[in-house]
Jmol script that loads the backbone (N, CA, C; Angstrom):
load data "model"
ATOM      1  N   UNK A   1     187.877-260.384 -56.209  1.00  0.00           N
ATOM      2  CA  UNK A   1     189.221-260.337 -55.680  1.00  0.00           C
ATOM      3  C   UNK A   1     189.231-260.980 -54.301  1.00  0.00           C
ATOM      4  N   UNK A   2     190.084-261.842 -53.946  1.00  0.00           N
ATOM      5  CA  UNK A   2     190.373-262.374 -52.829  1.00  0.00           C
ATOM      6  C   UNK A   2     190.878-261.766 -51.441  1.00  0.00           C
ATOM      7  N   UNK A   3     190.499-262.071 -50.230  1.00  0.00           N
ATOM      8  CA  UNK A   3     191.401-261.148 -49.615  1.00  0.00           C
ATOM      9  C   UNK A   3     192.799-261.854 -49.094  1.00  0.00           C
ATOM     10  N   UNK A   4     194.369-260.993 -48.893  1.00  0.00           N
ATOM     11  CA  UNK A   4     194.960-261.940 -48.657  1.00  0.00           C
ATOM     12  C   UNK A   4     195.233-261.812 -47.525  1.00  0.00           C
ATOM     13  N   UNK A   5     195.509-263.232 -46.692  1.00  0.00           N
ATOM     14  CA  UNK A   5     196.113-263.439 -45.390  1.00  0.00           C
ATOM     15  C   UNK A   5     197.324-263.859 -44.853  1.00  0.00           C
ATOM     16  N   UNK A   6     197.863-263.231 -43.557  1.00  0.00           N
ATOM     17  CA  UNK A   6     199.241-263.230 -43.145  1.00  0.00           C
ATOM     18  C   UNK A   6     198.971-264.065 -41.793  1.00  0.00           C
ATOM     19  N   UNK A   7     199.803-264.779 -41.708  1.00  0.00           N
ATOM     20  CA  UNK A   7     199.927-265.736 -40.541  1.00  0.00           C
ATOM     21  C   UNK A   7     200.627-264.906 -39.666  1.00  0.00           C
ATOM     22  N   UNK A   8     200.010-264.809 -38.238  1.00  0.00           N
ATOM     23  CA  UNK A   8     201.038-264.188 -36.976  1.00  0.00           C
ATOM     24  C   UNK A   8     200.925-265.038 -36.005  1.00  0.00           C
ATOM     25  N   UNK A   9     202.068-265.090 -35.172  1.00  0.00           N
ATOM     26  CA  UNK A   9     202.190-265.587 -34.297  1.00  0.00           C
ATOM     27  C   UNK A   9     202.245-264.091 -32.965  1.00  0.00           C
ATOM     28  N   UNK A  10     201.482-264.861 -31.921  1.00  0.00           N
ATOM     29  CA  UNK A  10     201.388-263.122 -30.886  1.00  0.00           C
ATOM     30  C   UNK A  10     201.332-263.687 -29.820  1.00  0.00           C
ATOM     31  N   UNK A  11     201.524-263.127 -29.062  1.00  0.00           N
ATOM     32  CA  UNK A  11     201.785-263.134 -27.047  1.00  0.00           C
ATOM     33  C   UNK A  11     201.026-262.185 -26.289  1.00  0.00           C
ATOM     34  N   UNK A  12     199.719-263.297 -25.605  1.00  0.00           N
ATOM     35  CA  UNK A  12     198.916-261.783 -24.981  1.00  0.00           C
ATOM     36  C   UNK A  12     198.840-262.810 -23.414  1.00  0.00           C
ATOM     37  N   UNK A  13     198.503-261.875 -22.853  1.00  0.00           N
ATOM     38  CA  UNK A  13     197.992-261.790 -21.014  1.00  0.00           C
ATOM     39  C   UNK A  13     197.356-263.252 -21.166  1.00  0.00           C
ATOM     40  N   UNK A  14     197.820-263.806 -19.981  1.00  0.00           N
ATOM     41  CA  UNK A  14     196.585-265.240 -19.497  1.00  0.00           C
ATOM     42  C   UNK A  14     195.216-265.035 -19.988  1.00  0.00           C
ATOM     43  N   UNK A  15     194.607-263.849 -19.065  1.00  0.00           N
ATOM     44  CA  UNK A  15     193.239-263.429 -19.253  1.00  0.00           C
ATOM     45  C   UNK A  15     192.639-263.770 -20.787  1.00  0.00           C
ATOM     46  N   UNK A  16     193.560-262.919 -21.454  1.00  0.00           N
ATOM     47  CA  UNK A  16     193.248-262.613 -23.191  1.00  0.00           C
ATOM     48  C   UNK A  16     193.421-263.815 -23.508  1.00  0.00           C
ATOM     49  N   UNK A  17     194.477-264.511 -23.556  1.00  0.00           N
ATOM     50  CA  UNK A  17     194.183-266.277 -23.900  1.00  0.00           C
ATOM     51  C   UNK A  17     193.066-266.827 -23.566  1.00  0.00           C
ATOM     52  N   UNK A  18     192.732-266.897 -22.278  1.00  0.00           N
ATOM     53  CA  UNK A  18     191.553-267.748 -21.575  1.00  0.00           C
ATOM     54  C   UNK A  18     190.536-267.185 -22.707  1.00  0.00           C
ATOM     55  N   UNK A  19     190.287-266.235 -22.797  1.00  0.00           N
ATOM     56  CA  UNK A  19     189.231-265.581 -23.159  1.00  0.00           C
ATOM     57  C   UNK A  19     189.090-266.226 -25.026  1.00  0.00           C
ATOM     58  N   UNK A  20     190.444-266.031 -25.631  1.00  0.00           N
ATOM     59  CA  UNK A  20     190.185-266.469 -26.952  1.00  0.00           C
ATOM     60  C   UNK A  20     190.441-267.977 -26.932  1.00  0.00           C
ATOM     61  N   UNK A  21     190.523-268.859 -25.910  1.00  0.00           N
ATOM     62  CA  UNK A  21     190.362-270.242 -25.999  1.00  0.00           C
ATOM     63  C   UNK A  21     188.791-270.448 -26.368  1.00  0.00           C
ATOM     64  N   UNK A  22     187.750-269.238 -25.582  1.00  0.00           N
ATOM     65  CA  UNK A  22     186.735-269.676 -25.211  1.00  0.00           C
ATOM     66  C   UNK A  22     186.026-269.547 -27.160  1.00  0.00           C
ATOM     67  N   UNK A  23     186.738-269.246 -27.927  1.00  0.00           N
ATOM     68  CA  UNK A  23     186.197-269.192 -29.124  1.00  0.00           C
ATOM     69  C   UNK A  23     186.378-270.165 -30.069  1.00  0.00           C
ATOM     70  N   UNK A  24     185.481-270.169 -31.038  1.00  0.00           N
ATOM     71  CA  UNK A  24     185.294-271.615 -32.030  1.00  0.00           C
ATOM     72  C   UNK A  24     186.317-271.241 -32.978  1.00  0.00           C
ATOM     73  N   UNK A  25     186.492-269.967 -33.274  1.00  0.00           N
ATOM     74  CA  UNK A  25     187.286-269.484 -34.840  1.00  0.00           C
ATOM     75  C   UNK A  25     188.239-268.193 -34.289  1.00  0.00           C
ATOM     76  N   UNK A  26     188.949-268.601 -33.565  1.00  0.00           N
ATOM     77  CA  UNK A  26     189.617-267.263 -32.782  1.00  0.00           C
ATOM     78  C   UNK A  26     190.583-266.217 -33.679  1.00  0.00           C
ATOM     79  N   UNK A  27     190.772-266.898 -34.958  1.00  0.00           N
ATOM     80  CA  UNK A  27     190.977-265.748 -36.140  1.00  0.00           C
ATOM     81  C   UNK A  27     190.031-264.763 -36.600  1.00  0.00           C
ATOM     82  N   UNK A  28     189.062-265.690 -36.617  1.00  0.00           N
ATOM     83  CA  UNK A  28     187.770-264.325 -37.051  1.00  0.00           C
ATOM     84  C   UNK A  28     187.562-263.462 -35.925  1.00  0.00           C
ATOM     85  N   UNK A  29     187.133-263.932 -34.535  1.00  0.00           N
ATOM     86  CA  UNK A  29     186.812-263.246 -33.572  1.00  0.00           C
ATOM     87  C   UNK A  29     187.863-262.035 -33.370  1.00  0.00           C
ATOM     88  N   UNK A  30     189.134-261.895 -33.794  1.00  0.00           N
ATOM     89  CA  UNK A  30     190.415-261.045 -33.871  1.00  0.00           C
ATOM     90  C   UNK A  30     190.035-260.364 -34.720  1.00  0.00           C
ATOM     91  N   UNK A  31     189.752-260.675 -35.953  1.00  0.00           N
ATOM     92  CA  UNK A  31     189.460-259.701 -37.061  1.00  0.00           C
ATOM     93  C   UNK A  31     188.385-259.120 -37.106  1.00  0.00           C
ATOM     94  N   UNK A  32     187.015-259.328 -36.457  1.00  0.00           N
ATOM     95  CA  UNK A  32     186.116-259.007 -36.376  1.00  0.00           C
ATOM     96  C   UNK A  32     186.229-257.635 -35.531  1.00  0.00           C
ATOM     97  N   UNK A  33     186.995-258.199 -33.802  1.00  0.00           N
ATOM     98  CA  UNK A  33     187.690-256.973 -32.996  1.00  0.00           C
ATOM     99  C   UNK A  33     188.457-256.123 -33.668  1.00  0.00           C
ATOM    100  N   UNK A  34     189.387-256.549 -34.154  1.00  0.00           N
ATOM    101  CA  UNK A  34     189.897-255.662 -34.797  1.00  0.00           C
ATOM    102  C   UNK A  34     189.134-254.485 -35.816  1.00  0.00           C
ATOM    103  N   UNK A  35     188.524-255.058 -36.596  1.00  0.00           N
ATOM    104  CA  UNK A  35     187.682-254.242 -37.332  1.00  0.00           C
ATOM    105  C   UNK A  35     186.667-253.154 -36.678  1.00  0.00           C
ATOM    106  N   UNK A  36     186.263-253.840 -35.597  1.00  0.00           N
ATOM    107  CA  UNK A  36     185.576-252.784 -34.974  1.00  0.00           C
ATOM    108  C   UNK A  36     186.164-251.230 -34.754  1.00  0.00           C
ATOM    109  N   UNK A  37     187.760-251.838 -33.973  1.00  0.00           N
ATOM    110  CA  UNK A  37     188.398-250.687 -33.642  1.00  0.00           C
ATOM    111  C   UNK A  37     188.903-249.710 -34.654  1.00  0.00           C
ATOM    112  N   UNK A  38     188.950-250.520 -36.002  1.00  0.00           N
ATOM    113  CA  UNK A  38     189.141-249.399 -36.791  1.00  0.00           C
ATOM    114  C   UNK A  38     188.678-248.656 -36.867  1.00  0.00           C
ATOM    115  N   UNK A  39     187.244-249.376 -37.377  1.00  0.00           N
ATOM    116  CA  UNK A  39     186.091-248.310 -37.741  1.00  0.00           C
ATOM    117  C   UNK A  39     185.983-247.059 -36.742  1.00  0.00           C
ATOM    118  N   UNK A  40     185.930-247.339 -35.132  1.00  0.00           N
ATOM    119  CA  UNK A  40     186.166-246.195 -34.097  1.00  0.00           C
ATOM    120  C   UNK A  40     187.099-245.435 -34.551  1.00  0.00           C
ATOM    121  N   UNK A  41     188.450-245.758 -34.848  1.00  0.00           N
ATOM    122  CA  UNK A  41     189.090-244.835 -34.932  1.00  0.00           C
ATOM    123  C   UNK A  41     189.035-244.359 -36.489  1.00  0.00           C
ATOM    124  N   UNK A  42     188.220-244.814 -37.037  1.00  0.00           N
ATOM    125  CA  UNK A  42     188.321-244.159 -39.008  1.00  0.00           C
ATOM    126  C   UNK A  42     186.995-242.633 -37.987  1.00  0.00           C
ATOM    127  N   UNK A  43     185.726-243.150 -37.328  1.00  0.00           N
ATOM    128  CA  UNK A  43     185.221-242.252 -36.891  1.00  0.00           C
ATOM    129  C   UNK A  43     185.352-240.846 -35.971  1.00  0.00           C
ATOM    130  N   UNK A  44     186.754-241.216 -35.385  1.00  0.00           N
ATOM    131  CA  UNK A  44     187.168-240.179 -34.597  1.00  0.00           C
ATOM    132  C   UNK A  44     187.766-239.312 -35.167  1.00  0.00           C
ATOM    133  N   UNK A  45     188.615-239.659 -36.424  1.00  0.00           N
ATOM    134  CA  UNK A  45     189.533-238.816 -37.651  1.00  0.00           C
ATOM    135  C   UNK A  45     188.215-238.348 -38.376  1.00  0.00           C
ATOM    136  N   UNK A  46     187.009-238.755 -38.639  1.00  0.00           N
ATOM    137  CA  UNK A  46     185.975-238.238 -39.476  1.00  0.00           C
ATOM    138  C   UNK A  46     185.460-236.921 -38.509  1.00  0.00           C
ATOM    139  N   UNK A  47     185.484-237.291 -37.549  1.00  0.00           N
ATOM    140  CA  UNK A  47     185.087-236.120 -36.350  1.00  0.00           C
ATOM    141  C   UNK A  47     185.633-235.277 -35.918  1.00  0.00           C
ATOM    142  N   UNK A  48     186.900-235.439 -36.273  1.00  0.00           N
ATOM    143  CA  UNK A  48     188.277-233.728 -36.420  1.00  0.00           C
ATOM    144  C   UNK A  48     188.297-233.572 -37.599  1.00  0.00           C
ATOM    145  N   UNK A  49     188.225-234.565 -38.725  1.00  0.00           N
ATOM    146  CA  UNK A  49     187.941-233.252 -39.924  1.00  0.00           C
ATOM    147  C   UNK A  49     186.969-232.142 -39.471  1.00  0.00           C
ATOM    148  N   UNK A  50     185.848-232.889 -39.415  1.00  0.00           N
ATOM    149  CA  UNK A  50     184.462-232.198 -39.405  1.00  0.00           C
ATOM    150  C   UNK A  50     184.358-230.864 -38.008  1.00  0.00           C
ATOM    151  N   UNK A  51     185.300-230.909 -37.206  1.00  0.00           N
ATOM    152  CA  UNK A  51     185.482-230.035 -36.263  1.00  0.00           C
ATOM    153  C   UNK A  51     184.837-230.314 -34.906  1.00  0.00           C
ATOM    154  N   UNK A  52     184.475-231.789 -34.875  1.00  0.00           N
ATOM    155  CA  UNK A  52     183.455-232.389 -33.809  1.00  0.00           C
ATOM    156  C   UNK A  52     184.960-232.494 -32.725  1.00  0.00           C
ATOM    157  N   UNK A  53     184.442-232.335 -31.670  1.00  0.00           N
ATOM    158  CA  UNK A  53     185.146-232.713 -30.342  1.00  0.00           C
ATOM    159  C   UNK A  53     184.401-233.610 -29.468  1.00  0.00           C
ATOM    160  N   UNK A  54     184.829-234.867 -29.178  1.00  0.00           N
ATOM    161  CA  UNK A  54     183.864-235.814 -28.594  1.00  0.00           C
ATOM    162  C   UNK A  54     185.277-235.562 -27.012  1.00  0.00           C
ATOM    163  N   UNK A  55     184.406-235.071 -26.131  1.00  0.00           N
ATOM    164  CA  UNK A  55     184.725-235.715 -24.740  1.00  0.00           C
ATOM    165  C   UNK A  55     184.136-236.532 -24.042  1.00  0.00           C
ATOM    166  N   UNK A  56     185.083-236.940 -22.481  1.00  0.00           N
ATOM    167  CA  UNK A  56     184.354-237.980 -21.734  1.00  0.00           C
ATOM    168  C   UNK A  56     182.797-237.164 -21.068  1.00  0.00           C
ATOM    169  N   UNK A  57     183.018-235.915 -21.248  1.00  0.00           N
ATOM    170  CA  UNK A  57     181.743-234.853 -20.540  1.00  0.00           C
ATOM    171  C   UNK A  57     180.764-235.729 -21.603  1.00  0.00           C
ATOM    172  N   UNK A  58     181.126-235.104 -22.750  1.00  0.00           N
ATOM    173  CA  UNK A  58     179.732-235.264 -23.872  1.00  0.00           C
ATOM    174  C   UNK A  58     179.086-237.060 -24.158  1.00  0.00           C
ATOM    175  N   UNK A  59     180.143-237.976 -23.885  1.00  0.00           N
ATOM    176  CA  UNK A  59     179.750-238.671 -24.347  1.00  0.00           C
ATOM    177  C   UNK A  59     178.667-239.406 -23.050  1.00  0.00           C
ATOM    178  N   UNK A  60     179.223-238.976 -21.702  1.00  0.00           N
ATOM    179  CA  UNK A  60     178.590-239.469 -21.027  1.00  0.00           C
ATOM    180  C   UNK A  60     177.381-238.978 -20.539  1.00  0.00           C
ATOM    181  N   UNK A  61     177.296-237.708 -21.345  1.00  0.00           N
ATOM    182  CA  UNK A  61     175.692-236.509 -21.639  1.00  0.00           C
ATOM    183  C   UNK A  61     174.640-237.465 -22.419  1.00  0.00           C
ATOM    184  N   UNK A  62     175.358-237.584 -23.540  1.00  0.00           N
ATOM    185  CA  UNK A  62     174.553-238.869 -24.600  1.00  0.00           C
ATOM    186  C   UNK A  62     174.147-240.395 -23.920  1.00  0.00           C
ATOM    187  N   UNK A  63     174.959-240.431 -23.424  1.00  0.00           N
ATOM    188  CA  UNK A  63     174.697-242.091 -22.680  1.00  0.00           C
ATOM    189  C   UNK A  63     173.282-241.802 -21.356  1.00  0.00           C
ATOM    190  N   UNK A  64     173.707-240.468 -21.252  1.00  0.00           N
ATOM    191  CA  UNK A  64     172.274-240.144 -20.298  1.00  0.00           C
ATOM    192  C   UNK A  64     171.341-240.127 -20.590  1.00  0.00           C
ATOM    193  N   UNK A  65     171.077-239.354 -22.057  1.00  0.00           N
ATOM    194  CA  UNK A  65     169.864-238.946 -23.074  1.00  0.00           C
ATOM    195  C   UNK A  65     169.428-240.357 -23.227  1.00  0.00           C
ATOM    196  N   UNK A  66     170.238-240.951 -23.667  1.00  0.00           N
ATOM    197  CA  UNK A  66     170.085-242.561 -24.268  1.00  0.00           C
ATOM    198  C   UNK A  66     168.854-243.614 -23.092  1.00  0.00           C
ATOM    199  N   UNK A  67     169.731-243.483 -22.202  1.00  0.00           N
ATOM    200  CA  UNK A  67     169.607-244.753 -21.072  1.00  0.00           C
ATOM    201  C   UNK A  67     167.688-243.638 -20.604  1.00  0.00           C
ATOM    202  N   UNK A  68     167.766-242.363 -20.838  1.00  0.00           N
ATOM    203  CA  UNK A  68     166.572-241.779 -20.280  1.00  0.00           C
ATOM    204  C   UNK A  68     164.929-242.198 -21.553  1.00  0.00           C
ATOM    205  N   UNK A  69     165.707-241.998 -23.128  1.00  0.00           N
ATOM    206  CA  UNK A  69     164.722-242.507 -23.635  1.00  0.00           C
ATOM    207  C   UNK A  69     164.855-243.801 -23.852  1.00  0.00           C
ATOM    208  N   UNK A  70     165.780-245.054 -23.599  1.00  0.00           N
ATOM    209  CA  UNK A  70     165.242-246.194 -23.678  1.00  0.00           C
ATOM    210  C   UNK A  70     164.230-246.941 -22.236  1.00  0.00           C
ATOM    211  N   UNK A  71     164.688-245.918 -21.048  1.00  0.00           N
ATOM    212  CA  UNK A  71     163.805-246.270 -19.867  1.00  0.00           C
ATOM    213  C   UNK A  71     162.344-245.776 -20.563  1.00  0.00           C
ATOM    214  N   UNK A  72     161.854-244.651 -21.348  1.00  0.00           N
ATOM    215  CA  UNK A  72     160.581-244.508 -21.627  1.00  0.00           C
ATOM    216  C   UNK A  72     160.050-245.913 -22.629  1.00  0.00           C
ATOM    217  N   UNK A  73     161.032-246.659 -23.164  1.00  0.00           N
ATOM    218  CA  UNK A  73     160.579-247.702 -23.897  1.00  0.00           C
ATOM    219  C   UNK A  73     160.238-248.874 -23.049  1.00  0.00           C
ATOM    220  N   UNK A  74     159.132-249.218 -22.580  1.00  0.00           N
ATOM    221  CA  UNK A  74     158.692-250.244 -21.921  1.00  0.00           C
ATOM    222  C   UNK A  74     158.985-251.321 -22.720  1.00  0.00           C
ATOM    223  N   UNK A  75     158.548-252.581 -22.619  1.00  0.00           N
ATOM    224  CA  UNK A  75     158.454-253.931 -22.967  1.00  0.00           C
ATOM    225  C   UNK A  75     156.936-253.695 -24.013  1.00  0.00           C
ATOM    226  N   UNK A  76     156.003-253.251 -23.359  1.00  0.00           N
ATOM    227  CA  UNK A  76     155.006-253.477 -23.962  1.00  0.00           C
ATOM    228  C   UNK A  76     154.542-252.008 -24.886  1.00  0.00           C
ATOM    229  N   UNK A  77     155.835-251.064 -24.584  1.00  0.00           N
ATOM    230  CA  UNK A  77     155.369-250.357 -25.973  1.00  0.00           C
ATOM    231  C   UNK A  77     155.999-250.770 -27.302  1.00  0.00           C
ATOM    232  N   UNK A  78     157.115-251.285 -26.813  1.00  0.00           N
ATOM    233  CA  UNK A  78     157.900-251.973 -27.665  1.00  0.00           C
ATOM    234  C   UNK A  78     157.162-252.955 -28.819  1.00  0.00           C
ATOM    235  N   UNK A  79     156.074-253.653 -27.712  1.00  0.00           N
ATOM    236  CA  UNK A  79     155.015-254.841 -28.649  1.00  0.00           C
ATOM    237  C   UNK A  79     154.177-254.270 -29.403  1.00  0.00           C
ATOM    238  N   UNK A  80     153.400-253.205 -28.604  1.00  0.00           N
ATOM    239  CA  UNK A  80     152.408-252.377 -29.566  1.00  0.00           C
ATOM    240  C   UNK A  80     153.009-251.585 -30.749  1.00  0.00           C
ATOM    241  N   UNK A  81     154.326-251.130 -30.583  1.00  0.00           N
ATOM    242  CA  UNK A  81     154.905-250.565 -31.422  1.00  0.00           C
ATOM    243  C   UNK A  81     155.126-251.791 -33.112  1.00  0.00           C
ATOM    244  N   UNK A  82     155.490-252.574 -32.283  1.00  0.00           N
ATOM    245  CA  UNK A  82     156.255-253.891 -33.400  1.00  0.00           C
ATOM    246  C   UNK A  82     154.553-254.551 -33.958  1.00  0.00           C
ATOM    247  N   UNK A  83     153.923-254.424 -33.624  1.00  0.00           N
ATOM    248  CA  UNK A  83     152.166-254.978 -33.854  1.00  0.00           C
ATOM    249  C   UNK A  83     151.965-253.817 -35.144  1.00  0.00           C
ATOM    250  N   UNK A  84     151.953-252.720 -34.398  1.00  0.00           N
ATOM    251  CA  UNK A  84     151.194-251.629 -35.276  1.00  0.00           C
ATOM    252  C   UNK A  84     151.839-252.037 -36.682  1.00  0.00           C
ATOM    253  N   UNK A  85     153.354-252.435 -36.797  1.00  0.00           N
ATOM    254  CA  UNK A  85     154.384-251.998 -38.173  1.00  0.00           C
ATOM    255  C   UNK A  85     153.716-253.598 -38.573  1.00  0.00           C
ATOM    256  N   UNK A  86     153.673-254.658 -37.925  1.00  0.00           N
ATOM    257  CA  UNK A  86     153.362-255.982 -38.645  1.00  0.00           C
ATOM    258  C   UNK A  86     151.995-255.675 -39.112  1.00  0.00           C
ATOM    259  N   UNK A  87     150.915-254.856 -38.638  1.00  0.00           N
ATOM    260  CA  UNK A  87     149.432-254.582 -39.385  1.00  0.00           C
ATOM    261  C   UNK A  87     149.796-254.170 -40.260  1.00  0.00           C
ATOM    262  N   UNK A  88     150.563-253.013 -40.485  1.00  0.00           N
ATOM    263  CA  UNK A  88     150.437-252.221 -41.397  1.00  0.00           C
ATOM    264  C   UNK A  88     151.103-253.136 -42.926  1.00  0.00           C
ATOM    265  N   UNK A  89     151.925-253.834 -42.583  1.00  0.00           N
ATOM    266  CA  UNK A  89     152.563-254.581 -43.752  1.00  0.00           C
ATOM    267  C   UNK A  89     151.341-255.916 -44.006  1.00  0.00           C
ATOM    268  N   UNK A  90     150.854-256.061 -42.848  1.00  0.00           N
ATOM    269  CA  UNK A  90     149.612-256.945 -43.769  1.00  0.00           C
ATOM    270  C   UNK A  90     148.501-256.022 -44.476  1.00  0.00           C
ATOM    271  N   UNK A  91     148.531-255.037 -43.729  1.00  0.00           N
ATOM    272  CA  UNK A  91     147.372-254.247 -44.806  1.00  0.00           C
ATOM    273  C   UNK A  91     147.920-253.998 -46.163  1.00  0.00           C
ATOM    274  N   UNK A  92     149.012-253.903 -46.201  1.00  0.00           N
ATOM    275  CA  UNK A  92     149.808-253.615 -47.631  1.00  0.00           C
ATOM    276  C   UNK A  92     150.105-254.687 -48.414  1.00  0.00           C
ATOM    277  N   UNK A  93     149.479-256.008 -47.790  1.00  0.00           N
ATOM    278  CA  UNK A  93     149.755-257.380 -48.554  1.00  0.00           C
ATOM    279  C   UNK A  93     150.914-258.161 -48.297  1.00  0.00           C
ATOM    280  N   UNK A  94     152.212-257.092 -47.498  1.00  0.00           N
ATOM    281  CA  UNK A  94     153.184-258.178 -47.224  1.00  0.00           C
ATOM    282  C   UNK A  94     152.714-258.943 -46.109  1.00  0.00           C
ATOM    283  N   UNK A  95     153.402-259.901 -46.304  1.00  0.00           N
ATOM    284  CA  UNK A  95     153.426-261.709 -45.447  1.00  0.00           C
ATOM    285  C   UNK A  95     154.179-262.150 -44.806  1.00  0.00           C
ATOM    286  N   UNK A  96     155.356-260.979 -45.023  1.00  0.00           N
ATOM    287  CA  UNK A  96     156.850-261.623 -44.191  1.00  0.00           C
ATOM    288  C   UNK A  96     157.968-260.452 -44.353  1.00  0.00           C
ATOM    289  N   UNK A  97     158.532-260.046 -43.162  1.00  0.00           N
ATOM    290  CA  UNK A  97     159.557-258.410 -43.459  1.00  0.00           C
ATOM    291  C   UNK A  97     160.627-259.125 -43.694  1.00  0.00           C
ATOM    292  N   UNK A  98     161.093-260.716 -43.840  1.00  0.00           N
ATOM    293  CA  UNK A  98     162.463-261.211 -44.156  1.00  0.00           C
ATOM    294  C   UNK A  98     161.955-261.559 -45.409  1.00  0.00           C
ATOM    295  N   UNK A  99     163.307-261.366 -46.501  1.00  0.00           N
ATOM    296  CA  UNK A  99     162.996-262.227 -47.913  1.00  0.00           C
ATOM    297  C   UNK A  99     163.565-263.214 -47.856  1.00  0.00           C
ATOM    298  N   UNK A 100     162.903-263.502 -48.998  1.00  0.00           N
ATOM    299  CA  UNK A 100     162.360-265.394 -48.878  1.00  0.00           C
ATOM    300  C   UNK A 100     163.807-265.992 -50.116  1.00  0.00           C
ATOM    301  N   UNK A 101     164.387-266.811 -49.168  1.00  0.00           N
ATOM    302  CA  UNK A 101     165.751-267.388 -49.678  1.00  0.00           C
ATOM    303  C   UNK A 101     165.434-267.417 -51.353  1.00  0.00           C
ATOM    304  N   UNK A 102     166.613-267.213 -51.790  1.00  0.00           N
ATOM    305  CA  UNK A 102     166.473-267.377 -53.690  1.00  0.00           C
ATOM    306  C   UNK A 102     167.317-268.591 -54.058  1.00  0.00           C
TER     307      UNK A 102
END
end "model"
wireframe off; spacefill off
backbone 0.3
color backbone group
């Protein structure tokens, strides 16, 4: 099934122009944004069913947790980490974690 499309014509801020001049396909880049924001908001309705309350307290609790264990992620545990998983797939015979075009 195809998807179908509606032609709009729209009026945004200088800024927001400048900004979608700076794009090759400024329909997709819209729909792409756009899509994002859905999905946020399909997740925020999934999170009052479920009885979740996201505030600016909590979220910026998480962004702490976050920013505290990606500071424990160095550069070079990162390598030893990504080494160990590439041994282990050669010990197992794979040759490559991307598949190979068909």
């Amino acid at each position: 099934m195809t998807e179908r499309f509606r032609k709009l014509s729209i009026s945004v801020p200088e800024d927001v122009a400048e900004r979608l001049e700076r794009e090759s396909n400024t329909s997709a880049f819209l729909v792409d944004t756009v899509r994002a924001r859905m999905r946020l908001e399909n997740l925020t309705t999934m999170h009052e069913e479920f009885g979740i309350t996201v505030t600016p307290e909590g979220v910026a609790r998480a962004r702490a947790r976050r920013a505290a264990v990606e500071a424990e992620w160095t550069p070079e545990r990162r390598a030893a980490v990504r080494e160990r998983a590439r041994q282990g797939a050669r010990d197992k015979g794979i040759t490559s974690a991307r598949p190979s075009a068909a």
